[in-house]
C-alpha positions as CSV (number, residue, x, y, z in Angstrom):
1,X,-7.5,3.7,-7.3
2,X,-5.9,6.4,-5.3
3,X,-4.0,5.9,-1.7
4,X,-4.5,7.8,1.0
5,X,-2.0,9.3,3.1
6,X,-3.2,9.1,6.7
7,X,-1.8,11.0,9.8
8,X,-5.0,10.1,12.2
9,X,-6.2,13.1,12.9
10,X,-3.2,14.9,12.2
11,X,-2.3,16.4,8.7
12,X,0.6,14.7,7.2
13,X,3.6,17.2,8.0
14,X,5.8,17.6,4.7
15,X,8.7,16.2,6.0
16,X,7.2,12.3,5.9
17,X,5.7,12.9,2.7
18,X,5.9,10.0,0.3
19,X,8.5,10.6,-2.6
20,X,8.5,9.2,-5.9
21,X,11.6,9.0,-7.3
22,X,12.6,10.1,-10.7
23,X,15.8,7.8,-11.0
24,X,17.4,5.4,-9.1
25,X,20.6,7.9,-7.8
26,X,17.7,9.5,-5.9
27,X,16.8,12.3,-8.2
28,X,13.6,13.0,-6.3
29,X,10.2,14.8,-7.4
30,X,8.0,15.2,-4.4
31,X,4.3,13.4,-5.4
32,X,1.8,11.3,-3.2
33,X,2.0,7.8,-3.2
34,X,-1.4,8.3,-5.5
35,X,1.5,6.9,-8.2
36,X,0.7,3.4,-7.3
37,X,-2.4,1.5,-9.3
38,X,-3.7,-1.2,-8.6
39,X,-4.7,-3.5,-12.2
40,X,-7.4,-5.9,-13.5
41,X,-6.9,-8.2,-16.6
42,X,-10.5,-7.2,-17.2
43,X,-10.5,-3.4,-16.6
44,X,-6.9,-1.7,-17.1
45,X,-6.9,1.6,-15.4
46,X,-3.4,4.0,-14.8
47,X,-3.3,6.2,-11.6
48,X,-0.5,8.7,-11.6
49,X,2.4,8.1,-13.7
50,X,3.2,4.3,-13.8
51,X,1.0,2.9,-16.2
52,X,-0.7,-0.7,-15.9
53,X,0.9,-3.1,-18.0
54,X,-1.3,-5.3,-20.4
55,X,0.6,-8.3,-20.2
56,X,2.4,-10.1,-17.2
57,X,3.2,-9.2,-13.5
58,X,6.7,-8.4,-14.0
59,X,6.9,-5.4,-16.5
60,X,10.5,-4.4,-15.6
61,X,13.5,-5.6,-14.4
62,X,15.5,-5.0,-11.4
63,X,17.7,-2.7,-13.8
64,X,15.2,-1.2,-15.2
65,X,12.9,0.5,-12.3
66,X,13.3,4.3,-13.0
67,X,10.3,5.6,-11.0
68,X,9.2,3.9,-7.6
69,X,7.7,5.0,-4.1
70,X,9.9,5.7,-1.1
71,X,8.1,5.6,2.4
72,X,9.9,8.2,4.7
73,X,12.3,7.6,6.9
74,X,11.2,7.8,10.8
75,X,13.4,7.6,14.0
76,X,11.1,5.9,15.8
77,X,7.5,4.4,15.9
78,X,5.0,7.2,17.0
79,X,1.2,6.6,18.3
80,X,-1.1,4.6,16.4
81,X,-3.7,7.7,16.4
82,X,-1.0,10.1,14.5
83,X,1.3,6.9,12.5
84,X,1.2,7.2,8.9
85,X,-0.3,5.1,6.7
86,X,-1.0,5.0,2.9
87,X,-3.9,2.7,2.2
88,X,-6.7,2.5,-0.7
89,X,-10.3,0.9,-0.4
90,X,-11.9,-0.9,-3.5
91,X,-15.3,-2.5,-3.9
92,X,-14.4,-5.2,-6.8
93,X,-11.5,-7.4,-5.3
94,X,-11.3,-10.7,-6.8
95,X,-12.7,-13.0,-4.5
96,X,-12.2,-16.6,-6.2
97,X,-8.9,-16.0,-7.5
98,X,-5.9,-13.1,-7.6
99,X,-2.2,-12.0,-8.1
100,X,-0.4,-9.3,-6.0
101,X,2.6,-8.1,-7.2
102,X,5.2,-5.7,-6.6
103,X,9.0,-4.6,-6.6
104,X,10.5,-3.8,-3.2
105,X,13.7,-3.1,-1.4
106,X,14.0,-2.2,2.2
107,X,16.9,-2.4,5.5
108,X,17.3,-6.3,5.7
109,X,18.7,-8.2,8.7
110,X,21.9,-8.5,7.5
111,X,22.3,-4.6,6.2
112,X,23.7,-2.4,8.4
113,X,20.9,-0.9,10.9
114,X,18.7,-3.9,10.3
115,X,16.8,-5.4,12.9
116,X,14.6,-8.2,14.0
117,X,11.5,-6.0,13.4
118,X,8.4,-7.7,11.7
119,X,7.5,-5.3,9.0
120,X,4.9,-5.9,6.8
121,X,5.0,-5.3,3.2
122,X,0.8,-5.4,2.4
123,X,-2.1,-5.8,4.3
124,X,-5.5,-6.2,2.6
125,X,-8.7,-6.8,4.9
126,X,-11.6,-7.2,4.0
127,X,-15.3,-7.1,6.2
128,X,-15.2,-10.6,7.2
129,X,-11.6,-11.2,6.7
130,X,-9.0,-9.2,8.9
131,X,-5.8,-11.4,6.7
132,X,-7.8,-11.1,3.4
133,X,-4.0,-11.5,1.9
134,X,-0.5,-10.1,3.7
135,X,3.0,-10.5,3.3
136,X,5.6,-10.0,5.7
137,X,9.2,-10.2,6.8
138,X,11.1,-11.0,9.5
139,X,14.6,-11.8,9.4
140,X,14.8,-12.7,6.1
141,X,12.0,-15.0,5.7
142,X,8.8,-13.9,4.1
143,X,5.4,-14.6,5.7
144,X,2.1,-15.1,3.4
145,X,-1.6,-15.2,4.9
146,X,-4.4,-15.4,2.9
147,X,-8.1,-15.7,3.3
148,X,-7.4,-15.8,7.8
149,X,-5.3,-19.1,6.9
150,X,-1.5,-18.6,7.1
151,X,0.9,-20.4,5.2
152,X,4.1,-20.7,7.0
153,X,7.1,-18.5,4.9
154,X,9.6,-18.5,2.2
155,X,13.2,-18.9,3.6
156,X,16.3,-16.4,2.9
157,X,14.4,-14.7,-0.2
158,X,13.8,-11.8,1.5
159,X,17.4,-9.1,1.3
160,X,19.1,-12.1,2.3
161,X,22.5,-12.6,3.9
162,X,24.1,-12.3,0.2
163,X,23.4,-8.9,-0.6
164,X,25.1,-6.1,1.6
165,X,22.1,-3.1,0.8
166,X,19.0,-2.8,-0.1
167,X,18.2,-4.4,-3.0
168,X,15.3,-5.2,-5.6
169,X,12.9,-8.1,-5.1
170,X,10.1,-8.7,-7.1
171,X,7.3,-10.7,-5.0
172,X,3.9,-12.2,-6.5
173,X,1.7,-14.6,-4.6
174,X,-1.3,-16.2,-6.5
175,X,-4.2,-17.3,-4.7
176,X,-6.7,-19.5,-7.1
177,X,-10.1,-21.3,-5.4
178,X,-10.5,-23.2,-8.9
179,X,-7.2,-25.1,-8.7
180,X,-8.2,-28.8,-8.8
181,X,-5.1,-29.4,-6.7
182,X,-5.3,-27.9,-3.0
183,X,-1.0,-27.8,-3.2
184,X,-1.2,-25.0,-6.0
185,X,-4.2,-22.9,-4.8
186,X,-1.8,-20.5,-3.4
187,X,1.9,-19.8,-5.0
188,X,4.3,-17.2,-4.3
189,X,7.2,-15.9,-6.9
190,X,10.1,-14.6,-5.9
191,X,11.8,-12.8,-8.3
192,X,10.0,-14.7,-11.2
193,X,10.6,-18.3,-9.8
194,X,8.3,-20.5,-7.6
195,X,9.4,-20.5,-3.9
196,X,6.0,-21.6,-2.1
197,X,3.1,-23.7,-2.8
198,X,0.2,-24.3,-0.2
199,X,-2.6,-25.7,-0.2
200,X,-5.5,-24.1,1.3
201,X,-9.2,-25.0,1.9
202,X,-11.3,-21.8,3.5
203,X,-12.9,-20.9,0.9
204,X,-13.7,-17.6,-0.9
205,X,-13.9,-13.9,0.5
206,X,-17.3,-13.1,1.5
207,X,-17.4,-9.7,-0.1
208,X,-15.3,-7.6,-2.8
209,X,-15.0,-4.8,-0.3
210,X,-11.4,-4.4,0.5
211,X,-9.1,-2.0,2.2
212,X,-5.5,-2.4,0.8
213,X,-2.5,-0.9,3.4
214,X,1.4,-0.3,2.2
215,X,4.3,-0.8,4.4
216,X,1.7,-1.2,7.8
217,X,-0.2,-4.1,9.2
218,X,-4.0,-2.9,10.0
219,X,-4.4,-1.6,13.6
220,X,-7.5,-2.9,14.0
221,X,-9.9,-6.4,12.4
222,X,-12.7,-3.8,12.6
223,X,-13.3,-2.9,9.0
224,X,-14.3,0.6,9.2
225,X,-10.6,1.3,11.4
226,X,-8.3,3.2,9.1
227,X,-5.5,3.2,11.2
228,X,-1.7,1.3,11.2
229,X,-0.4,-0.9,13.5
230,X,3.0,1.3,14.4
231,X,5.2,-1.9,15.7
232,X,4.2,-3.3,12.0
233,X,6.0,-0.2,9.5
234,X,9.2,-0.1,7.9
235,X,10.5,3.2,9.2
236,X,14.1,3.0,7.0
237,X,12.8,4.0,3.9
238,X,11.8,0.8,2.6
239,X,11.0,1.5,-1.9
240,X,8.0,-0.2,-3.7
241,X,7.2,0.0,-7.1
242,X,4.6,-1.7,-9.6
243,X,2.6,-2.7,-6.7
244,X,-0.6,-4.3,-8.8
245,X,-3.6,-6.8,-7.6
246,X,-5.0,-8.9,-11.1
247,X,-8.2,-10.4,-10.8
248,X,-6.8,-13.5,-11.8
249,X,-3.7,-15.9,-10.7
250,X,-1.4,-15.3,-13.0
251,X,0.7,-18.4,-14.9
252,X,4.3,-19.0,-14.2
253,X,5.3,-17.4,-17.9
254,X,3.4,-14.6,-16.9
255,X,5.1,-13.9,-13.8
256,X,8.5,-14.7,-15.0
């Protein structure tokens, strides 16, 4: 699946376009953030030049990410009508059970220019479901919703007070409706090791129609909106790479 790189009405100018990086010293080929895919254990598809891995949510290793997504770098937060946004839509999302996963880095609150900004790192919504899944920060505290039922956060995973920059994190949260125990319907990983468990009772999504967001939190609970929330973005150049949806919750080897 392909994202889309929004400027409302506006076309993107070139300066804020999306850069995937060729190596980490920031060697830079200019590309769309099209490089992203998003996987199923069932049906394995590539999009751009990451390939989908057959096995496991965590295909490389914080040394090893050569090629990732940078979202630009912006002063300040503009309009909603004209703030980018790079989103997907999909008509097959896994509605009983899924794995997200991804690698990213971004400003934290102890780096120098962070702030107490709530950025979010996904947001998926869905017709019927505005908080189909998210994930965001604040501080350095990681905040899950899934399904419209939020789960309260991780503590100090997220660039936390022991690193001094930006540095790698690998995130995956598992959501599973066949769990026979409500604490382990929903999990999330960080960096390969169980932070979070919750249990959660509302059920499955309604539909498989899905509208997946990077880096933004959805303007609007109307489905048909395509626009970003601006307060929401990482404007410091936040880095994501290997972002991936499975149509299944992974296992704990899998992930690790």
């Amino acid at each position: 699946h392909k994202f889309t790189s929004k400027y409302g009405t506006q076309d993107a100018p070139s300066s804020v376009r999306v850069r995937l990086m060729a190596v980490a010293d920031d060697t830079e080929t200019e590309v769309w953030v099209d490089d992203l895919r998003i996987v199923s254990t069932s049906k394995q598809e590539t999009c751009g030049a990451i390939e989908a891995k057959s096995v496991g949510a965590v295909a490389i290793t914080k040394s090893g990410i050569a090629k990732f997504v940078r979202f630009p770098v912006i002063p300040s937060a503009p309009s909603y009508t004209v703030a980018p946004n790079w989103h997907t839509e999909v008509d097959d999302f896994p509605t009983d059970q899924f794995t997200v996963s991804f690698w990213a880095k971004s400003v934290g609150y102890y780096h120098t220019g962070g702030s107490t900004q709530t950025k979010y790192l996904f947001h998926i919504k869905g017709p019927n479901n505005f908080n189909l899944a998210t994930i965001y920060a604040y501080r350095d505290d990681l905040y899950v919703t899934v399904m419209d039922y939020s789960y309260g956060y991780t503590y100090n995973y997220w660039q936390p007070s022991s690193t001094s920059e930006p540095t790698w994190t690998h995130v995956a949260l598992t959501f599973n409706t066949r769990e026979s125990s409500c604490a382990t319907r929903t999990m999330v990983y960080i960096d390969g090791i169980l932070r979070s468990n919750y249990c959660y009772g509302n059920g499955e999504a309604l539909t498989r129609s899905a509208k997946i967001l990077l880096n933004a939190r959805w303007y609007s609970s109307t489905y048909a909106d395509s626009y970003a929330n601006p307060s929401y973005t990482d404007y410091t150049g936040m880095s994501m790479a290997e972002f991936a949806i499975f149509d299944t919750a992974l296992d704990p080897t899998s992930i690790a």
